[in-house]
Residue, then its C-alpha position, 0 to 999 in steps of 0.5 A: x886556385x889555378x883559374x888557367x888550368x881549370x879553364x884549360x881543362x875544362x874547355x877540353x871537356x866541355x869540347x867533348x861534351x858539346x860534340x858529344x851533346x850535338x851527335x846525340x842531339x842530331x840522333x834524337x832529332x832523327x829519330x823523333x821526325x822519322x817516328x812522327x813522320x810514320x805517325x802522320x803517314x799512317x794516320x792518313x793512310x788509315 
């Protein structure tokens, strides 16, 4: 087994992965604190 080139492959993998992991999870914050946001918000205007 070539550990090098495992390593190497899977570091470029999982640099994606993690970029992609930390774009998604910045989208899912954002969409969870504007919904709780309109969630408190409407709760004390109603």
């Amino acid at each position: 087994m070539n550990y090098d080139f495992t390593l190497m492959i899977l570091s470029s993998f999982s640099e994606k992965k993690l970029m992609l992991l930390f774009v998604g999870h910045l989208l899912f914050d954002a969409i969870n604190y504007s919904t709780l946001f309109i969630f408190v918000y409407s709760f004390f205007i109603f």
